[in-house]
C-alpha positions as CSV (number, residue, x, y, z in Angstrom):
1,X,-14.4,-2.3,-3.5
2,X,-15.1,0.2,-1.0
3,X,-17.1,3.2,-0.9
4,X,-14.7,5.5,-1.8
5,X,-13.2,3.4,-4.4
6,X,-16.8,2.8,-5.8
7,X,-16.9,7.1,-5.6
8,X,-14.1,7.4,-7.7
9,X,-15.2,5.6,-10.3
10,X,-18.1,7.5,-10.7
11,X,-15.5,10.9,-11.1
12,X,-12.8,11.1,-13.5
13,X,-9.6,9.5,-13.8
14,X,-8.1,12.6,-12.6
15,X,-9.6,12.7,-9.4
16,X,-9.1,9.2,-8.9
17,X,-5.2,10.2,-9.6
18,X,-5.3,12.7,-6.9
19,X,-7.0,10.4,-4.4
20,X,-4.0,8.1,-4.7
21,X,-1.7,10.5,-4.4
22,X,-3.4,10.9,-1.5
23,X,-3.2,7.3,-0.2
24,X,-0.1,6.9,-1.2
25,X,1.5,9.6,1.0
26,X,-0.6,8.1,3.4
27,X,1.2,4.4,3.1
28,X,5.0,6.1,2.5
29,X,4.1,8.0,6.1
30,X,3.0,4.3,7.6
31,X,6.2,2.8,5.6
32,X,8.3,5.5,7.6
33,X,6.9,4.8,10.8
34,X,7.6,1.2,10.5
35,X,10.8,2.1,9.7
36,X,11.4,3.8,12.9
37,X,9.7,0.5,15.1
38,X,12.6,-1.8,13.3
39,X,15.0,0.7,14.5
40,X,14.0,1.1,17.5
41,X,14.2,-3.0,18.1
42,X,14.1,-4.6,20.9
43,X,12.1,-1.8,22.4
44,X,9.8,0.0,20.1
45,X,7.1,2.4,21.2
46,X,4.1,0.4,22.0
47,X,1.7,2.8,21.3
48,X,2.5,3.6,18.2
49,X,3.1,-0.2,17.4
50,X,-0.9,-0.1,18.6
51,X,-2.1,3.0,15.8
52,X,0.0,1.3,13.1
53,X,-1.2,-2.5,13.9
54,X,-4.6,-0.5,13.3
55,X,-4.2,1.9,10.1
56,X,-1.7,-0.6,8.3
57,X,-4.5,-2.8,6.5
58,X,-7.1,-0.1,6.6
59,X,-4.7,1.9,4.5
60,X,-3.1,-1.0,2.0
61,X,-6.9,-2.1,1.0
62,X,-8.3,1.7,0.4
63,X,-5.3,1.8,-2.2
64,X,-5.8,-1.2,-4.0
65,X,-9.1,-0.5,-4.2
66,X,-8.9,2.5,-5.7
67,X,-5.8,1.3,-7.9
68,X,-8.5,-1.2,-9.4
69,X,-11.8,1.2,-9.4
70,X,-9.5,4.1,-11.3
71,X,-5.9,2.7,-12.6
72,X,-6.0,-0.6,-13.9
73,X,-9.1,0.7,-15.9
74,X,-7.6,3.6,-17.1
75,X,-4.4,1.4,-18.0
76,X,-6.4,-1.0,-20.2
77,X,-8.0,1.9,-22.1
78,X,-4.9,3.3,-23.1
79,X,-3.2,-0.1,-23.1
80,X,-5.4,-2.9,-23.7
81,X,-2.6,-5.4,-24.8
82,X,-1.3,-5.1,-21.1
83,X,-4.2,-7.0,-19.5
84,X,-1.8,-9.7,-18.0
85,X,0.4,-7.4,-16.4
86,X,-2.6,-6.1,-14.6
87,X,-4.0,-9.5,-14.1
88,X,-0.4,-10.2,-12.2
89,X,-1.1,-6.5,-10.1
90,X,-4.1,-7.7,-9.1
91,X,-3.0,-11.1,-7.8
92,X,-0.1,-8.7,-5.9
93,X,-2.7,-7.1,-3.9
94,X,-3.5,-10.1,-2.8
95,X,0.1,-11.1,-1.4
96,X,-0.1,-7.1,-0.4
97,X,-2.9,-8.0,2.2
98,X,-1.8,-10.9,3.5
99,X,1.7,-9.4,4.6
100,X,-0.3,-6.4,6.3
101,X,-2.4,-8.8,7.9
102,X,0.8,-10.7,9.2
103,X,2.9,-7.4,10.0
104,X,-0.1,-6.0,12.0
105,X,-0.5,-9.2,13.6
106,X,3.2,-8.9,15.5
107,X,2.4,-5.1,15.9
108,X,-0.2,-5.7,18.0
109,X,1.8,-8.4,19.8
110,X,4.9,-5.9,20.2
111,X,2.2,-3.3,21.5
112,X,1.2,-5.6,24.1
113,X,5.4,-6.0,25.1
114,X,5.2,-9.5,23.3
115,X,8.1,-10.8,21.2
116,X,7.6,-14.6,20.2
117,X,10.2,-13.8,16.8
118,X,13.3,-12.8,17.4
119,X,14.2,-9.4,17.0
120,X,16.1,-9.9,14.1
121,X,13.6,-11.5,12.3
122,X,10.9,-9.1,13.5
123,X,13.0,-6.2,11.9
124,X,13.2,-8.5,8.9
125,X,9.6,-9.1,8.5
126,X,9.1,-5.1,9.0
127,X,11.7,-4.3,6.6
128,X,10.9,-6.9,4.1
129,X,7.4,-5.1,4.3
130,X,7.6,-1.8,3.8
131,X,10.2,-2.1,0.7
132,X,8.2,-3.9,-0.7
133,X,5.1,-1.2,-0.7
134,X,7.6,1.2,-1.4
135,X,8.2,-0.4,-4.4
136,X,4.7,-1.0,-5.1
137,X,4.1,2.9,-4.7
138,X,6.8,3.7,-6.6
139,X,5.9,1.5,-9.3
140,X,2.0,2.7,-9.5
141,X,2.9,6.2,-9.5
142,X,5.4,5.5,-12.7
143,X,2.1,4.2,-14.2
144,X,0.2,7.7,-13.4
145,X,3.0,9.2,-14.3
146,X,2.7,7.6,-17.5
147,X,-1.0,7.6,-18.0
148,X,-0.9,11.3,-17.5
149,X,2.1,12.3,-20.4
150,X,-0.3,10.1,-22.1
151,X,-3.3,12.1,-22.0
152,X,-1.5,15.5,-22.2
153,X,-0.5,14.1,-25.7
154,X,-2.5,16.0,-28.6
């Protein structure tokens, strides 16, 4: 967990919420912009290949993190029957990290003007990517969603 993460969990759930929000515009913006590099195939912009080869895993692991410090706790105190569907997040992030670590891997490469993939499967591998933490998003912030008509309930 990092510091922030460990911060949070100190706070309320509610600023925890609002932290991922945070994050999670965040990774939509990085999601965007690799969007735009697997358009832009064969010939992306380098340098901003470089900046997101650098923020991508910085940015999946600070939500995760927090996800686990603030969510997943707040989801099994509302929910404590639903300890294997977090147990199966958990092992997601896991999976989560090791595709950012792959995907950065080739942005770095196509920031140096290196293609050792085709371009076909390059914009596969980005694609494949960024739906899939679009999806992950989408799918946390249902939980929040939830968590919070939850405890508006009297």
């Amino acid at each position: 967990m990092n510091a922030s993460a460990a911060a949070m969990t100190m706070q309320s759930p509610a600023a925890g919420f609002a932290e991922l929000d945070r994050l999670y515009r965040s990774t939509l913006g990085i999601c965007d912009d690799l969007e735009a590099v697997a358009d832009s195939l064969p010939e992306p912009d380098r340098r901003r290949c470089r900046q997101l080869a650098v923020a991508l895993k910085p940015a999946i692991e600070a939500a995760n993190a927090l996800e686990e410090a603030v969510l997943f706790p707040a989801i099994l105190h509302r929910l404590p029957k639903e300890s294997a569907a977090i147990e199966r997040l958990r092992r997601e992030h896991l999976h989560d990290r090791a595709a950012a670590d792959e995907v950065a891997r080739v942005l770095l490469m196509l920031s140096k003007g290196g293609g050792a993939r085709s371009w076909d499967a390059t914009g596969y591998m980005l694609r494949a990517y960024f739906v899939s933490v679009r999806r992950h998003v989408a799918c946390e912030q249902s939980l929040i969603a939830s968590l919070r008509t939850i405890a508006a309930r009297p």
